[in-house]
ZASE-797197 format. One record per residue (C-alpha): chain; residue in three letters; z, x, y; residue number from 0. Coordinates in nm, 2 decimals. Example, Ala and Ser with C-alpha at 12.3 -4.5 7.8 and 13.67 -1.06 7.14 Angstrom:
<site kette="A" rest="ALA" pz="0.78" px="1.23" py="-0.45" nr="0"/>
<site kette="A" rest="SER" pz="0.71" px="1.37" py="-0.11" nr="1"/>
END
This chain:
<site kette="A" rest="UNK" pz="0.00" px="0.00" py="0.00" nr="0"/>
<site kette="A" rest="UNK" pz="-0.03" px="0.10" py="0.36" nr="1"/>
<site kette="A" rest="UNK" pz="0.26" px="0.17" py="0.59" nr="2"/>
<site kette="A" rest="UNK" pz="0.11" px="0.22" py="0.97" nr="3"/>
<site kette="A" rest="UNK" pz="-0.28" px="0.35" py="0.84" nr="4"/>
<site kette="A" rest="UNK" pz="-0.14" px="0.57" py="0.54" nr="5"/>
<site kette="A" rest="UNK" pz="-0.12" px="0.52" py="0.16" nr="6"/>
<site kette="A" rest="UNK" pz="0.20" px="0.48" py="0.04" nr="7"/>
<site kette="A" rest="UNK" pz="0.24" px="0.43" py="-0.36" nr="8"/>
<site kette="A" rest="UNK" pz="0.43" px="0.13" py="-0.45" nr="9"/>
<site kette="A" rest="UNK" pz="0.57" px="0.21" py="-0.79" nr="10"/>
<site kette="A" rest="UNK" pz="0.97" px="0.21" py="-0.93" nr="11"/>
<site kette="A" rest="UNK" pz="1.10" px="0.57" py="-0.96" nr="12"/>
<site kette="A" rest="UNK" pz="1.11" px="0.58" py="-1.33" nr="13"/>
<site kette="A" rest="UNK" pz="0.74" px="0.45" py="-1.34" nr="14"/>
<site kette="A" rest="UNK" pz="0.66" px="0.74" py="-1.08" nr="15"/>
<site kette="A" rest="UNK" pz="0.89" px="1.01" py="-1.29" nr="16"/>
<site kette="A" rest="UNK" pz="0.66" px="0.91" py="-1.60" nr="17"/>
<site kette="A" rest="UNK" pz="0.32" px="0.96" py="-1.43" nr="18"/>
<site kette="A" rest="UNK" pz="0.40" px="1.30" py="-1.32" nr="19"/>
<site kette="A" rest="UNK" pz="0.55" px="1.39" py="-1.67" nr="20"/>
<site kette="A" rest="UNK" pz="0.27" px="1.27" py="-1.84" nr="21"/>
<site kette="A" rest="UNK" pz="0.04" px="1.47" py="-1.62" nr="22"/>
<site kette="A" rest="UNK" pz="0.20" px="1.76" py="-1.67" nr="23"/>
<site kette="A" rest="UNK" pz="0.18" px="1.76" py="-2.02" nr="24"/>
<site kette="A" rest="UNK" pz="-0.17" px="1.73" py="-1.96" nr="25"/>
<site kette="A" rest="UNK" pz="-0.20" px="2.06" py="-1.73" nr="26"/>
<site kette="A" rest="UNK" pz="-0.40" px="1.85" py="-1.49" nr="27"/>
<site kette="A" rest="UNK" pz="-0.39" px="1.99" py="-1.08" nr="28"/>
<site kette="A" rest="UNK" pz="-0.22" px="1.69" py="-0.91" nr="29"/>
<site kette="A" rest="UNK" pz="-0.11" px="1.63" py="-0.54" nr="30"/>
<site kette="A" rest="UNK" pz="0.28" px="1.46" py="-0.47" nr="31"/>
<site kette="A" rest="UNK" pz="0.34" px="1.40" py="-0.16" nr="32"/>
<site kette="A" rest="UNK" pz="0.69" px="1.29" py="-0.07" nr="33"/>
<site kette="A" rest="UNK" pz="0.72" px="1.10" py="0.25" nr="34"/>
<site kette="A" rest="UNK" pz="0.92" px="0.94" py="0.49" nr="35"/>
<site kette="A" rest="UNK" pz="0.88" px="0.85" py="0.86" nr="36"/>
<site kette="A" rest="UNK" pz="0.81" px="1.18" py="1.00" nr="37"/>
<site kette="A" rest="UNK" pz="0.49" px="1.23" py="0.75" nr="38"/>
<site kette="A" rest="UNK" pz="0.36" px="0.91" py="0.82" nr="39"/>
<site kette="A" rest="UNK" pz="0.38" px="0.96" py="1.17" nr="40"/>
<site kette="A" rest="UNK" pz="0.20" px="1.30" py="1.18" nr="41"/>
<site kette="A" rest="UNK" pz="-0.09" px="1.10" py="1.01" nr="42"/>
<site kette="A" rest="UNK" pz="-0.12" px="0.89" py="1.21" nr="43"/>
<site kette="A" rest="UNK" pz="-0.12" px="1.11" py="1.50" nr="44"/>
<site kette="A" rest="UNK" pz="-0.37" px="1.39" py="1.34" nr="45"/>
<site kette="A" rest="UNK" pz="-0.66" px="1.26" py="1.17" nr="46"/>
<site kette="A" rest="UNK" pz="-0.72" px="1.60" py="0.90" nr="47"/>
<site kette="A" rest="UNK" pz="-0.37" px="1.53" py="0.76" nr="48"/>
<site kette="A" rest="UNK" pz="-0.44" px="1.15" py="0.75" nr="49"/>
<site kette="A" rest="UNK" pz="-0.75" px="1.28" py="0.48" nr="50"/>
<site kette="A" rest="UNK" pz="-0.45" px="1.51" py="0.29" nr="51"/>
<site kette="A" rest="UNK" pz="-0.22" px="1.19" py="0.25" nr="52"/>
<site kette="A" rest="UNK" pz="-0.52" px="0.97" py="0.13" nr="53"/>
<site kette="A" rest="UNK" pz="-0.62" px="1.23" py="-0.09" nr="54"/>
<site kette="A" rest="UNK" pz="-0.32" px="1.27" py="-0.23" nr="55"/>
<site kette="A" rest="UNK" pz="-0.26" px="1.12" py="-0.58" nr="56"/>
<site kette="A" rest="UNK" pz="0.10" px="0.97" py="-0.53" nr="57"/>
<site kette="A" rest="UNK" pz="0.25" px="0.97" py="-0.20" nr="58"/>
<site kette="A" rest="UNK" pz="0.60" px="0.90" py="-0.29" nr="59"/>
<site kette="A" rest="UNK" pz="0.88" px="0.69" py="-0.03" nr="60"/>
<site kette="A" rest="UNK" pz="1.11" px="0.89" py="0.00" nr="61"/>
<site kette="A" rest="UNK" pz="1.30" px="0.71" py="0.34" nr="62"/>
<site kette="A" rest="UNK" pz="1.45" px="0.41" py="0.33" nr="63"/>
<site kette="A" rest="UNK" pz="1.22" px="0.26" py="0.63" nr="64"/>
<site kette="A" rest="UNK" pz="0.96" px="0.35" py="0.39" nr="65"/>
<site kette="A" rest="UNK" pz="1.11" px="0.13" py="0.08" nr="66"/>
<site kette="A" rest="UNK" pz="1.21" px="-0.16" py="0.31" nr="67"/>
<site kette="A" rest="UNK" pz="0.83" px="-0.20" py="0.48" nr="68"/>
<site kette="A" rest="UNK" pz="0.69" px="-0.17" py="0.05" nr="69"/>
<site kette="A" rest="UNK" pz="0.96" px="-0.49" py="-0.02" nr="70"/>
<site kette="A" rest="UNK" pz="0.83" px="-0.69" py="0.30" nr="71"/>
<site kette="A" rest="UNK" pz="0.45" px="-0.64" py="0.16" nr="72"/>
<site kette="A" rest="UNK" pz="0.56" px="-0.73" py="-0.19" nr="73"/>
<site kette="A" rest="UNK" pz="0.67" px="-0.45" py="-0.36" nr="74"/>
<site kette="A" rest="UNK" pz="1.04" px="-0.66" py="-0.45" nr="75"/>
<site kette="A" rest="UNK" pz="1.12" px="-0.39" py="-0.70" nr="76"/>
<site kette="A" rest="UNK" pz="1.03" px="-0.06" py="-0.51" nr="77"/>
<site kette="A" rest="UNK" pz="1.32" px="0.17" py="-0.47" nr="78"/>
<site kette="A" rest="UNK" pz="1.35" px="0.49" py="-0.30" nr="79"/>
<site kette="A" rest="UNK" pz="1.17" px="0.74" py="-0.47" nr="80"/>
<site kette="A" rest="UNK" pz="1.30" px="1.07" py="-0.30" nr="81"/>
<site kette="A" rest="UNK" pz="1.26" px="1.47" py="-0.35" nr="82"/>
<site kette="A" rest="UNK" pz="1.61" px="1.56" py="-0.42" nr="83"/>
<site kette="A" rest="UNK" pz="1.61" px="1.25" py="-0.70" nr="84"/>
<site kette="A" rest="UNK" pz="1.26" px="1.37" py="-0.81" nr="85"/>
<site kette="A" rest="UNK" pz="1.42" px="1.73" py="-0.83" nr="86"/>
<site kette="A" rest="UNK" pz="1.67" px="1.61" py="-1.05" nr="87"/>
<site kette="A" rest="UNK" pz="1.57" px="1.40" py="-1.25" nr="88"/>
<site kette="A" rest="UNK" pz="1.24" px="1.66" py="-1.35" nr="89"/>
<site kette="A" rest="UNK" pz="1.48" px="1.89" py="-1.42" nr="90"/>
<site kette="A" rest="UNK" pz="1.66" px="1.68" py="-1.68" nr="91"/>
<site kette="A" rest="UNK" pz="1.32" px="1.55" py="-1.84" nr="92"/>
<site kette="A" rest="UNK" pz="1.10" px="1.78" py="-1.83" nr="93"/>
<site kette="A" rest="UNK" pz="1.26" px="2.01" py="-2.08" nr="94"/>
<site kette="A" rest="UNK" pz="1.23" px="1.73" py="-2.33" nr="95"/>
<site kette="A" rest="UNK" pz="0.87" px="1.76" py="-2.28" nr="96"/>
<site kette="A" rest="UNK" pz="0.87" px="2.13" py="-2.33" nr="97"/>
<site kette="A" rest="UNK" pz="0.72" px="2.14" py="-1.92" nr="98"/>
<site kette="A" rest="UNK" pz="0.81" px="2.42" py="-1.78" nr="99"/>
<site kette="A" rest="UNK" pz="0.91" px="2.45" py="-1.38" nr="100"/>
<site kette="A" rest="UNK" pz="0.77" px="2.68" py="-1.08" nr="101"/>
<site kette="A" rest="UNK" pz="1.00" px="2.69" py="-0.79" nr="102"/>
<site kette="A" rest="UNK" pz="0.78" px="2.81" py="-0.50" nr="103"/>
<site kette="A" rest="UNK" pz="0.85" px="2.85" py="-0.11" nr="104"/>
<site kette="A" rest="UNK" pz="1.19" px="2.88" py="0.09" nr="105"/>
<site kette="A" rest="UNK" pz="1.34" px="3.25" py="0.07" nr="106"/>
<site kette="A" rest="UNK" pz="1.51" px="3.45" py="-0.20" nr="107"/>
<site kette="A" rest="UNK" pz="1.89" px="3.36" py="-0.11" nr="108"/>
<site kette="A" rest="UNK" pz="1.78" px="3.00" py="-0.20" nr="109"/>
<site kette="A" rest="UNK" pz="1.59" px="3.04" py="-0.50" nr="110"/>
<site kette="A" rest="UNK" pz="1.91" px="3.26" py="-0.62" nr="111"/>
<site kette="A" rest="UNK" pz="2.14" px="3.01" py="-0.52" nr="112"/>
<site kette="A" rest="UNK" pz="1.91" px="2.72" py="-0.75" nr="113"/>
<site kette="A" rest="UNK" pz="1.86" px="2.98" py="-1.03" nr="114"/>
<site kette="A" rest="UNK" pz="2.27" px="2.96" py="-1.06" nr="115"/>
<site kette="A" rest="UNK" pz="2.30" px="2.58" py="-1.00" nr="116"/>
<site kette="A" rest="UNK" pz="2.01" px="2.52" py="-1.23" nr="117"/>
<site kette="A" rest="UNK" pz="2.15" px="2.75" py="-1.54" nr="118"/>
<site kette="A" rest="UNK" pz="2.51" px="2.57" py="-1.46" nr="119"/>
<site kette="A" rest="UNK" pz="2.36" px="2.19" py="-1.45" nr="120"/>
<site kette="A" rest="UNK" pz="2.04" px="2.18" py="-1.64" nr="121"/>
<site kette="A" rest="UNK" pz="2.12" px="2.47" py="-1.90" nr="122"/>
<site kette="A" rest="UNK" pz="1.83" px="2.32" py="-2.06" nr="123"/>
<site kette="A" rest="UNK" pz="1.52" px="2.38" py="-1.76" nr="124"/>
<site kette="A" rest="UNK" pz="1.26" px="2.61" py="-1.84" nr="125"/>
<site kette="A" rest="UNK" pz="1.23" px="2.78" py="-1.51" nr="126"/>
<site kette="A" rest="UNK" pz="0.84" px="2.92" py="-1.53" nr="127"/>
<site kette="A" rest="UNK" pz="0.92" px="3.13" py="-1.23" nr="128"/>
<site kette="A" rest="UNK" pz="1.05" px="3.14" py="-0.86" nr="129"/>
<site kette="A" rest="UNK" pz="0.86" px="3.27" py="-0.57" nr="130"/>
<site kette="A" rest="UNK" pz="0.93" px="3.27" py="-0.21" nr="131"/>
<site kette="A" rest="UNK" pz="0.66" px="3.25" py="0.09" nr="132"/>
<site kette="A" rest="UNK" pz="0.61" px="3.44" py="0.41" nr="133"/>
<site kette="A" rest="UNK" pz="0.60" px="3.22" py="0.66" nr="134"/>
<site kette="A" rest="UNK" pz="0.27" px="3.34" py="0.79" nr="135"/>
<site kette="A" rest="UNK" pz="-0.04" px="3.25" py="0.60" nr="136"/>
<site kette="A" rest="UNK" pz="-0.13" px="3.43" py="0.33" nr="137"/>
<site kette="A" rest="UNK" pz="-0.43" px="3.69" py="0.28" nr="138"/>
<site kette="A" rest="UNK" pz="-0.69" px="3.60" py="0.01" nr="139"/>
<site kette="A" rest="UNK" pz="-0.59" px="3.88" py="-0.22" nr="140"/>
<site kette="A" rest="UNK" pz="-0.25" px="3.75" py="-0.20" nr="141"/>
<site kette="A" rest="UNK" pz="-0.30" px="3.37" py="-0.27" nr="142"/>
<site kette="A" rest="UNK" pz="-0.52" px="3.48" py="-0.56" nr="143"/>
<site kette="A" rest="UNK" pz="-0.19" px="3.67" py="-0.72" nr="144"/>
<site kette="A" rest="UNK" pz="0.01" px="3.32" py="-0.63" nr="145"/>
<site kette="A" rest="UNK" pz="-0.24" px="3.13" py="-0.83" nr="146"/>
<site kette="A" rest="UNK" pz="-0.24" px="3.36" py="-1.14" nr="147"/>
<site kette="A" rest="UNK" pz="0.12" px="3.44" py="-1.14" nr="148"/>
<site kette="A" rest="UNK" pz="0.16" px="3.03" py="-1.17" nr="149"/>
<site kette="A" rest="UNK" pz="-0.10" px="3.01" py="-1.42" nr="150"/>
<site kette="A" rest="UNK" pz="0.03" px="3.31" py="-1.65" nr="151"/>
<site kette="A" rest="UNK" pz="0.38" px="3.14" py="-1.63" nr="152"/>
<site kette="A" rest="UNK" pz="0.23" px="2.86" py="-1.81" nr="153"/>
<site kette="A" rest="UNK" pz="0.36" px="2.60" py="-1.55" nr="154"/>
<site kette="A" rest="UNK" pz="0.31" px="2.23" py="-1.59" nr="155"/>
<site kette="A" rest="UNK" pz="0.50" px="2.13" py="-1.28" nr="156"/>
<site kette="A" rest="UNK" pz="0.50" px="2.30" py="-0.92" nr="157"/>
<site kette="A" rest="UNK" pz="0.75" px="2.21" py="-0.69" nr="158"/>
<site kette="A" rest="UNK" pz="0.75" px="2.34" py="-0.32" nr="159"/>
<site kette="A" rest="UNK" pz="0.95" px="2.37" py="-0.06" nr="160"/>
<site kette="A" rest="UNK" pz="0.72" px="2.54" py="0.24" nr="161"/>
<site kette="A" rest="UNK" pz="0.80" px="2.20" py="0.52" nr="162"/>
<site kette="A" rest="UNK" pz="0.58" px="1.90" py="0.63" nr="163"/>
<site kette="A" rest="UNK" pz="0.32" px="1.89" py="0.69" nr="164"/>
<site kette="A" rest="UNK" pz="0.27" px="2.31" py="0.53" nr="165"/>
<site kette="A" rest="UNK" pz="0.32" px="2.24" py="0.16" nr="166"/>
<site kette="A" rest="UNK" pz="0.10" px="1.91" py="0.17" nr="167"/>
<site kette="A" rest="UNK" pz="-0.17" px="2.13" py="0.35" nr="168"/>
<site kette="A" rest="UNK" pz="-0.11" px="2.40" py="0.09" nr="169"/>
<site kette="A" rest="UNK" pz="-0.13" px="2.14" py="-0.20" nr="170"/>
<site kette="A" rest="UNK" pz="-0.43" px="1.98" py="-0.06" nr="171"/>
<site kette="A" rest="UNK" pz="-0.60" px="2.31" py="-0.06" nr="172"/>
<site kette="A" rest="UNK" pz="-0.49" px="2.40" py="-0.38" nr="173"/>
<site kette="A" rest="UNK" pz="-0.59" px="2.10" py="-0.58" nr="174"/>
<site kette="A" rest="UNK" pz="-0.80" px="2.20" py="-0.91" nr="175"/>
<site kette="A" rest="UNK" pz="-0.69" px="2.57" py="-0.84" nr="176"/>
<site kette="A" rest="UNK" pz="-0.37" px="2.53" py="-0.97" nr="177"/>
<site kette="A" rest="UNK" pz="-0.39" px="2.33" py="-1.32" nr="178"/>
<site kette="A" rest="UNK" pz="-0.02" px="2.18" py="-1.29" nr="179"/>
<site kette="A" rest="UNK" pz="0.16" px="1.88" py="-1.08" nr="180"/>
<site kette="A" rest="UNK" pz="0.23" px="1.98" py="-0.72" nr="181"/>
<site kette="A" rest="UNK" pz="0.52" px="1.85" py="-0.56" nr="182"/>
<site kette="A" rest="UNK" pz="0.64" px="1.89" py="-0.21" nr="183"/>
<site kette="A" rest="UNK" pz="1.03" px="1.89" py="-0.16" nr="184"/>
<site kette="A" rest="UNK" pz="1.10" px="1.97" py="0.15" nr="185"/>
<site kette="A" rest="UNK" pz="1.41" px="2.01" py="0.23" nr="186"/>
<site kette="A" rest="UNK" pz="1.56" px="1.95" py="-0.15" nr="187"/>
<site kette="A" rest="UNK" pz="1.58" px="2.33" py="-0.23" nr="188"/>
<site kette="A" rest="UNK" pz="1.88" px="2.41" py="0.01" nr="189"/>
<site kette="A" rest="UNK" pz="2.07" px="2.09" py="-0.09" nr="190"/>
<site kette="A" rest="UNK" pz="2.01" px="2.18" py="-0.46" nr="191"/>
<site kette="A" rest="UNK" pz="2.11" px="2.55" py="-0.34" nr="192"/>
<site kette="A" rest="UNK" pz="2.46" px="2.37" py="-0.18" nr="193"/>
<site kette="A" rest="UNK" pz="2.36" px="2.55" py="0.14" nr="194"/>
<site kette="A" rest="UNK" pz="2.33" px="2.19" py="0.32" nr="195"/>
<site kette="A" rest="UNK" pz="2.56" px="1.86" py="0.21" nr="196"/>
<site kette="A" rest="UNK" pz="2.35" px="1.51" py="0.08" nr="197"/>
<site kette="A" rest="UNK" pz="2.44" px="1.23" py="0.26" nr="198"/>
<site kette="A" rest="UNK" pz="2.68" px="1.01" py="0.07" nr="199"/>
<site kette="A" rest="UNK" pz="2.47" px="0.74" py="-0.19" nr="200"/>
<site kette="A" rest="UNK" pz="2.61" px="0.47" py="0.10" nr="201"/>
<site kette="A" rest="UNK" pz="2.50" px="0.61" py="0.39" nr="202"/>
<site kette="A" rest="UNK" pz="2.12" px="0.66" py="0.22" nr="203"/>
<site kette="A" rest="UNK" pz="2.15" px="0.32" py="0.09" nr="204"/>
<site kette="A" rest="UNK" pz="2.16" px="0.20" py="0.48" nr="205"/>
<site kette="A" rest="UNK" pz="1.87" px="0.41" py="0.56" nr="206"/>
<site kette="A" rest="UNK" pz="2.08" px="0.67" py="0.74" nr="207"/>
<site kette="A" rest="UNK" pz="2.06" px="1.03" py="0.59" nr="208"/>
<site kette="A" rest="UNK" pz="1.84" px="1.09" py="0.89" nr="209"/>
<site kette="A" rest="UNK" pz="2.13" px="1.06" py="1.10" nr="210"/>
<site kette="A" rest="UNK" pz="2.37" px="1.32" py="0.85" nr="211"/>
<site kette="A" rest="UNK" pz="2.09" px="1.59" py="0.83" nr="212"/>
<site kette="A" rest="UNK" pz="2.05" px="1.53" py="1.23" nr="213"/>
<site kette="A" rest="UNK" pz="2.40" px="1.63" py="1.25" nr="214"/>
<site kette="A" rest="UNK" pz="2.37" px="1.91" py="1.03" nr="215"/>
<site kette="A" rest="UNK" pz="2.10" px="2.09" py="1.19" nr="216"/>
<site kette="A" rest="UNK" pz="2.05" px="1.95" py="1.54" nr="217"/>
<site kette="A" rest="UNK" pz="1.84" px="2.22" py="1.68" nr="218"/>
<site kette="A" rest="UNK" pz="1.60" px="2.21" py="1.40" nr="219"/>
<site kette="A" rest="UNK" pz="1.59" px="1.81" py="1.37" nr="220"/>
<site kette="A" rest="UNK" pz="1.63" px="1.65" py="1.71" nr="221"/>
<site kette="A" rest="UNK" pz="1.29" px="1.75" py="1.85" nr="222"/>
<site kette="A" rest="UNK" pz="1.13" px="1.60" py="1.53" nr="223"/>
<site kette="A" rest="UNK" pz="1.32" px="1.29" py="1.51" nr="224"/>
<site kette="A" rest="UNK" pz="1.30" px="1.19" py="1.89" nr="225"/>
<site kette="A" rest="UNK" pz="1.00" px="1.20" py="1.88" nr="226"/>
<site kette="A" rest="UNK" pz="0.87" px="1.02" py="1.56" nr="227"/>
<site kette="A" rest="UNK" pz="1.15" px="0.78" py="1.49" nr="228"/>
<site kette="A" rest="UNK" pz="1.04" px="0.57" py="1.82" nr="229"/>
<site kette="A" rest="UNK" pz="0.68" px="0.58" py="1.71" nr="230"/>
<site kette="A" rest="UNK" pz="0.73" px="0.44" py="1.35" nr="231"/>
<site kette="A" rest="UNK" pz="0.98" px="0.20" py="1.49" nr="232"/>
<site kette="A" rest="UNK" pz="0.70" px="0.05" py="1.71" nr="233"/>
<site kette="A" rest="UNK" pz="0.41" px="0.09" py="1.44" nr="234"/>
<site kette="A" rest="UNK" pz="0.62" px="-0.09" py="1.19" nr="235"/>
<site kette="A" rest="UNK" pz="0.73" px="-0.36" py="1.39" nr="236"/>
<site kette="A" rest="UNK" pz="0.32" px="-0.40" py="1.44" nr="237"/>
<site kette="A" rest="UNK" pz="0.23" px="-0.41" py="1.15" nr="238"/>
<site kette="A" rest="UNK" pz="0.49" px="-0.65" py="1.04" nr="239"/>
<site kette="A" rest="UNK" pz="0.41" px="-0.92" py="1.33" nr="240"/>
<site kette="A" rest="UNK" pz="0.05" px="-0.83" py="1.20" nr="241"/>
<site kette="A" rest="UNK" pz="0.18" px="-0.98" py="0.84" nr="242"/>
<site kette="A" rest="UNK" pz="0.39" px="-1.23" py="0.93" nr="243"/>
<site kette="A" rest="UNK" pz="0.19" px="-1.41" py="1.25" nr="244"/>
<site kette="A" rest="UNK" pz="-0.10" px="-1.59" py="1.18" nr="245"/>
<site kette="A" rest="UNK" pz="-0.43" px="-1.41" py="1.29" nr="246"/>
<site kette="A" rest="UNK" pz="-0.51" px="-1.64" py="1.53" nr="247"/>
<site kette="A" rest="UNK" pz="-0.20" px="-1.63" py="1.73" nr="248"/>
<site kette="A" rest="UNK" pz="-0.21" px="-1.25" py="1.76" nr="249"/>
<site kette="A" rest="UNK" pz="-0.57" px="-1.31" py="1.88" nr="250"/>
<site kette="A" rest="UNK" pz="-0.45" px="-1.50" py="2.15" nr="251"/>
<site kette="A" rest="UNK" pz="-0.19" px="-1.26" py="2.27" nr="252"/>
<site kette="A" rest="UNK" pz="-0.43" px="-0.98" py="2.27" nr="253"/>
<site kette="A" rest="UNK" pz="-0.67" px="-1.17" py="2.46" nr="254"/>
<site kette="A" rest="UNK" pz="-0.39" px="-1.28" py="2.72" nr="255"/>
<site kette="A" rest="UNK" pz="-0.28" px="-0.93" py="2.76" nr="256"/>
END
């Protein structure tokens, strides 16, 4: 379904959890994109990642906003399907599967701090490698090694964790190169890594985590969010007058104004 212009899927988690297993069993090159607000916002403001998003093979909800806009269009039974969730629940599946994991982006201290988390919680994960990113792009020789060290690990899942809207351009451009399930995460590596706090389950449930990581890291976040919460706020409530009044009404007012 489409939340203000961009594809958003309208599936359960489980349902979504199973489609990404399933294709990485298959070693098929697949595009996740996990969104909320922000993401949809920044398609709808730049057309080129508007084409990444509608490319993209599931575009997950991860906010609340997100989940809520689904139910109003007739989704009843969506439910948040977010990266940390995804995170955790791949890592509890997947070894079932025999899939094995590739934990790419953020820095080393991170991935060191998951390694230890992931041996303590999911003794069972079959961690296929972990590799961080420079922040600057990366030369051709280099992305070449990126793509054959994922390969030789014999990956079936890829999860990332290089920032919106970088890992979804990064996927996008690395679809049928990398023969495994891309997944960007965002910000679930340092939660995972316990170097930032989840909001309580209560607090998501009312559609606030936004607020908690706000507080958490205000000079990163305020920018972002005072700048794209207002927009989605207004494209929403749009597009739900657009549903809910008849067309001819909203005719009218346009012609009146």
């Amino acid at each position: 379904m489409d939340i203000i212009g961009s594809p958003v899927t309208a599936l359960p988690f489980e349902v979504q959890i199973n489609i990404i297993l399933e294709w990485a069993m298959s070693k098929v090159s697949k595009v996740i994109c996990v969104s909320n607000t922000h993401m949809l916002v920044e398609a709808y403001w730049h057309p080129e990642f508007f084409s990444v998003l509608k490319s993209a093979d599931i575009v997950t909800p991860d906010g609340m906003p997100l989940v809520w806009m689904l139910k109003l269009m007739g989704a009843g039974t969506q439910n948040r399907v977010a990266g940390l969730d995804i995170l955790l629940s791949l890592c509890k599946l997947a070894p079932l599967r025999d899939i094995h994991l590739f934990f790419l982006g953020s820095d080393v201290v991170i991935l060191e701090k998951m390694r230890k988390n992931l041996e303590r919680v999911f003794p069972n994960v079959k961690i296929a490698g972990m590799e961080p990113l420079p922040f600057r792009p990366l030369t051709y020789t280099e992305d070449e090694a990126i793509i054959k060290k994922i390969h030789d690990s014999g990956a079936g899942i890829v999860l990332l964790a290089l920032g919106c809207p970088k890992q979804e351009y990064w996927m996008n451009q690395h679809k049928d190169k990398i023969q495994a399930v891309m997944i960007g995460l965002g910000g679930a590596f340092p939660v995972f890594a316990e170097s930032h706090k989840r909001a309580p389950y209560w607090i998501r449930h009312l559609g606030g985590e936004w607020l908690y990581r706000l507080i958490q890291e205000p000079w990163r976040l305020f920018s972002r969010y005072s700048t794209t919460i207002p927009v989605f706020m207004w494209l929403a409530l749009m597009q739900i007058l657009n549903l809910a009044l008849p067309k001819q009404y909203l005719r009218q007012k346009k012609r009146r104004f």
